[in-house]
C-alpha beads as a LAMMPS data file, in Angstrom:
LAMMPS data file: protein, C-alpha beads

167 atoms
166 bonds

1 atom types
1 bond types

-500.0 500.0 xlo xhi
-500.0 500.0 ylo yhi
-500.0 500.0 zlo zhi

Masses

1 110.0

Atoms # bond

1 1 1 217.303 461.137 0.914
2 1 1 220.112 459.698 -0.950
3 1 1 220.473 459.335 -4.977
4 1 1 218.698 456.020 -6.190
5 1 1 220.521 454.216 -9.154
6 1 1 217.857 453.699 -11.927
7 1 1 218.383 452.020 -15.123
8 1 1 219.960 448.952 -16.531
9 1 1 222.506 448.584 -19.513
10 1 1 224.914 445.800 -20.883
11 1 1 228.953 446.497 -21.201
12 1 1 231.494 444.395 -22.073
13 1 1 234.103 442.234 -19.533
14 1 1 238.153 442.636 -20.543
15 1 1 240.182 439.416 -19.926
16 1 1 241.556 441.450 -16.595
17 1 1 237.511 441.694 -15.341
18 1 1 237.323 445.308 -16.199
19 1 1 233.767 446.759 -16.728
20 1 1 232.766 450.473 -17.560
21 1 1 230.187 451.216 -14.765
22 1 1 227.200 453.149 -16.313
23 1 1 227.836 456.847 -15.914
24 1 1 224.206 457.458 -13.987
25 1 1 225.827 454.927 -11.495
26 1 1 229.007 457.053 -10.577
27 1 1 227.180 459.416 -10.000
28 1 1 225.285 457.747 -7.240
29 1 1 228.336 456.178 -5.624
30 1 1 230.529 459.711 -6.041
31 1 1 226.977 461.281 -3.773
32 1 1 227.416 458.208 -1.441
33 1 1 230.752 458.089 -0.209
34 1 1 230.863 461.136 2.729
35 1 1 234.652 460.243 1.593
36 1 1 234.752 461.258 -1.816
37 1 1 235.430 464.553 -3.601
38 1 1 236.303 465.673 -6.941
39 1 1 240.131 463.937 -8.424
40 1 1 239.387 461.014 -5.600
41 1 1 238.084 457.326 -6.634
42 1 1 234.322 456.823 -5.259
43 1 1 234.321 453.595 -2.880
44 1 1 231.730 450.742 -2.675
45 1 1 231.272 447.302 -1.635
46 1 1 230.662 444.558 -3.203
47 1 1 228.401 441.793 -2.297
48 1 1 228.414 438.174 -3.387
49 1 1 226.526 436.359 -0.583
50 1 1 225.739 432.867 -0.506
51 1 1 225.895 429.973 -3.009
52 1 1 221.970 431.260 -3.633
53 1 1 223.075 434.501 -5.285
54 1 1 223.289 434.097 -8.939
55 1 1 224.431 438.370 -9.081
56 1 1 226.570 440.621 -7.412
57 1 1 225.117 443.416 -5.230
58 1 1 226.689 446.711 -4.912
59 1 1 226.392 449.262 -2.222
60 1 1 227.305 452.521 -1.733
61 1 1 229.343 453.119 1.551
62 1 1 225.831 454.885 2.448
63 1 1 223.977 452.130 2.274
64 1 1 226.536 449.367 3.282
65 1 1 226.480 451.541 6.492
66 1 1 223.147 451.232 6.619
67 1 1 222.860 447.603 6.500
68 1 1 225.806 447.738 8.882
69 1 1 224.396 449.533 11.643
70 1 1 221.238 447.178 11.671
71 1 1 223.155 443.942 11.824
72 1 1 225.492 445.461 14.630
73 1 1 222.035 446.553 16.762
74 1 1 220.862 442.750 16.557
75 1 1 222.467 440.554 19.821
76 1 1 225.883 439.836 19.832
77 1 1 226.512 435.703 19.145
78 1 1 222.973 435.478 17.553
79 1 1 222.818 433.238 15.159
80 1 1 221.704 435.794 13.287
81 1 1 224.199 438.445 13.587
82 1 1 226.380 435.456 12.870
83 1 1 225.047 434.798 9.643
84 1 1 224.348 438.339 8.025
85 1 1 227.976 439.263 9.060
86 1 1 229.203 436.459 7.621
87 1 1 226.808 437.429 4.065
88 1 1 227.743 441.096 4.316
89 1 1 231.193 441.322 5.781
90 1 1 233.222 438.234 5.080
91 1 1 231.332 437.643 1.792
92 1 1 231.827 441.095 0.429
93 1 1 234.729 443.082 -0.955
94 1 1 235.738 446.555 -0.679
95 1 1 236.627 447.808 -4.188
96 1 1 236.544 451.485 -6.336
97 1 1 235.630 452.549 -8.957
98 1 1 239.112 453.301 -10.997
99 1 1 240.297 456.561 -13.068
100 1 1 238.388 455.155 -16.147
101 1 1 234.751 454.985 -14.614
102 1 1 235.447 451.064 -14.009
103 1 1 235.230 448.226 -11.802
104 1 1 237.609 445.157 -11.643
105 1 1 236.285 442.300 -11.105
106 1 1 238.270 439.724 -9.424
107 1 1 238.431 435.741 -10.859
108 1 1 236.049 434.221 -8.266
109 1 1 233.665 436.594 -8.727
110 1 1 233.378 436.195 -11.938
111 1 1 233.641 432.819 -11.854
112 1 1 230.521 432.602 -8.986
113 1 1 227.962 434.238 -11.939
114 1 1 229.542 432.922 -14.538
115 1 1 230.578 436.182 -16.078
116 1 1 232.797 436.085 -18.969
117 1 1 232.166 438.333 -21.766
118 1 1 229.041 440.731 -21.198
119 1 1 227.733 441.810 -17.366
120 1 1 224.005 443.186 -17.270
121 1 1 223.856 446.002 -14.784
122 1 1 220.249 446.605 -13.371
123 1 1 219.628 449.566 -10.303
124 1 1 217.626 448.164 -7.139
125 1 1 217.261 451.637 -5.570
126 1 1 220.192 452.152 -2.908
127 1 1 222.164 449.349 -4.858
128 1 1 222.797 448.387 -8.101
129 1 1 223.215 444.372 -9.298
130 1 1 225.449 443.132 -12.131
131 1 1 224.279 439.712 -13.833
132 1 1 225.452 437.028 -16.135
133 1 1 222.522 438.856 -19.225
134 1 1 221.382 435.231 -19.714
135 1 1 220.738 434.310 -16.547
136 1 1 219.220 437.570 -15.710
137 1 1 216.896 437.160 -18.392
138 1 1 215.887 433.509 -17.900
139 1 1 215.502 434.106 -14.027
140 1 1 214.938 437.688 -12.783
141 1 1 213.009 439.044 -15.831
142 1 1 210.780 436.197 -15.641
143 1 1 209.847 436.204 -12.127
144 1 1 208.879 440.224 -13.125
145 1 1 206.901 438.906 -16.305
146 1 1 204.813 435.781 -14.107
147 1 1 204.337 438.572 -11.694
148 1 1 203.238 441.213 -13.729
149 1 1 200.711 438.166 -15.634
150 1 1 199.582 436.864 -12.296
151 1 1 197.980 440.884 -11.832
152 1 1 194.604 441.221 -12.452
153 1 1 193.362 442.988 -15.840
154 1 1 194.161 446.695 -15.668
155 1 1 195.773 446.926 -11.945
156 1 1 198.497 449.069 -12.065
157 1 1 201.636 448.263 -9.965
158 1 1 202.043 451.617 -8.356
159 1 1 198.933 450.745 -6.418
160 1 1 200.701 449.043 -4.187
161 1 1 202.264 452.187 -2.626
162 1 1 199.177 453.393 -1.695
163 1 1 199.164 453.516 1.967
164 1 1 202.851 452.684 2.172
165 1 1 204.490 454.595 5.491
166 1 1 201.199 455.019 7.007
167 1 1 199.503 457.579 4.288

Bonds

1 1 1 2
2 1 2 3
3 1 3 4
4 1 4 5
5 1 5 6
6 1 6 7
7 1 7 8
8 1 8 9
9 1 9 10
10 1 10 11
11 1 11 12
12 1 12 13
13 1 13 14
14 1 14 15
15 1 15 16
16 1 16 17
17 1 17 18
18 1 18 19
19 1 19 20
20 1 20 21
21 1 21 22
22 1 22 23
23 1 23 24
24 1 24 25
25 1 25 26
26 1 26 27
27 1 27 28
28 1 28 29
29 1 29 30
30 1 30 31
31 1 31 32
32 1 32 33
33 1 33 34
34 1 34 35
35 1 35 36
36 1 36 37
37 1 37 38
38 1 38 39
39 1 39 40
40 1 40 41
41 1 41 42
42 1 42 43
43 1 43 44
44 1 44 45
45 1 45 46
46 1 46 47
47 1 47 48
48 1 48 49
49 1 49 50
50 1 50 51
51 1 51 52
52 1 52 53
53 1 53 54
54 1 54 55
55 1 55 56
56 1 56 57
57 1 57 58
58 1 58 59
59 1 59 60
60 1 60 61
61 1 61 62
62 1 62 63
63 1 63 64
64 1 64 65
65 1 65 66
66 1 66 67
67 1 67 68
68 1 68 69
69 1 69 70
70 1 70 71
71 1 71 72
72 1 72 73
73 1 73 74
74 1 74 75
75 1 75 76
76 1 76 77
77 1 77 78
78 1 78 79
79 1 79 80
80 1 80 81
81 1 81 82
82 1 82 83
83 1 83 84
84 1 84 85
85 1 85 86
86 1 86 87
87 1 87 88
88 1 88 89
89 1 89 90
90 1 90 91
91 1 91 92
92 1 92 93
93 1 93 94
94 1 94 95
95 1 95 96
96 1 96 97
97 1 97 98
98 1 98 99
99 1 99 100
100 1 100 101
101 1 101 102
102 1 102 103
103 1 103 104
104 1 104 105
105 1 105 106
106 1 106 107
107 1 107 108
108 1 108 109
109 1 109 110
110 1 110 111
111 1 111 112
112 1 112 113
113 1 113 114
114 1 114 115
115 1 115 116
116 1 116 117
117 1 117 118
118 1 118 119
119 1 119 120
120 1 120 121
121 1 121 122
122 1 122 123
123 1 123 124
124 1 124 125
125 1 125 126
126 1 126 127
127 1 127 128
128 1 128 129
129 1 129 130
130 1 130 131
131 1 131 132
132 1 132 133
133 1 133 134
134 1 134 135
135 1 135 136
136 1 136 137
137 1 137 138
138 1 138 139
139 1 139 140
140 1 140 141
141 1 141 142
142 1 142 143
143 1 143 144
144 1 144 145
145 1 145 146
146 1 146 147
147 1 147 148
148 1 148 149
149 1 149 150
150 1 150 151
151 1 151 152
152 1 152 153
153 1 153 154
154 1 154 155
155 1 155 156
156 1 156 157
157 1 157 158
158 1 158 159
159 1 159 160
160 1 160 161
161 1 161 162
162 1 162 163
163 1 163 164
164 1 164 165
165 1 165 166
166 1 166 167
């Protein structure tokens, strides 16, 4: 099983869109590019999506294989197919991660989230997501807080893997 980014930390955005990726992070996309090796730059993709997405998505060349080989395996000219290449191919950019642990950012992706001085990087497993901090905190963290209040007393949220993958 691959490395799983975990964690979530706040860095600063240059006037260039230059961001420090958190260390824990390189490491996962260094073990998910079959391409990289010591002295080389580790690759990824990154995601914007549709005008719905209010964060960018990135994914190692691992997973964006992953996601790949699905959408290719659905019928070719499906609407479908259509669609999720147009979200994962045509709304995505190749990028690395350059000699000082970073990531630039280009203008309209900035621009999308709103991103000017401060991104919020959170891990989602096989992929990591970098937010505007505001509107991760007035959105995401608040959909996790309703959620977490809607619980009854005492449940614990790992009880929900019980009998995940047929145990």
């Amino acid at each position: 099983m691959a490395r799983r980014f975990r964690g979530e930390s706040q860095h600063k955005v240059d006037s260039k869109g230059r961001v420090s990726i958190p260390s824990f992070f390189r490491r996962v996309l260094e073990a998910g590019d079959p391409d990289w090796t010591e002295g080389l730059r580790p690759q990824l993709v990154i995601v914007y999506g549709d005008h719905r997405r209010k964060f960018l998505e990135c994914y190692t060349i691992e997973a964006i294989d992953e996601v790949d080989d699905k959408i290719s395996k659905l019928p070719r000219g499906s609407i479908e197919r259509r669609m999720l290449e147009r979200l994962f191919h045509g709304q995505s950019i190749p990028t690395e991660v350059d000699g000082d642990g970073r990531l630039v950012l280009p203008q309209k992706l900035r621009e999308k989230i709103g991103l000017d001085k401060e991104a919020f990087f959170i891990a989602s497993g096989d992929t990591f997501q970098i937010w505007h901090p505001e509107t991760y905190e007035q959105e995401e963290l608040a959909k996790t807080e309703a959620w977490l209040d809607e619980l009854p007393e005492g449940v614990d949220p790992l009880s929900f893997l019980d009998g995940v993958g047929g145990a």
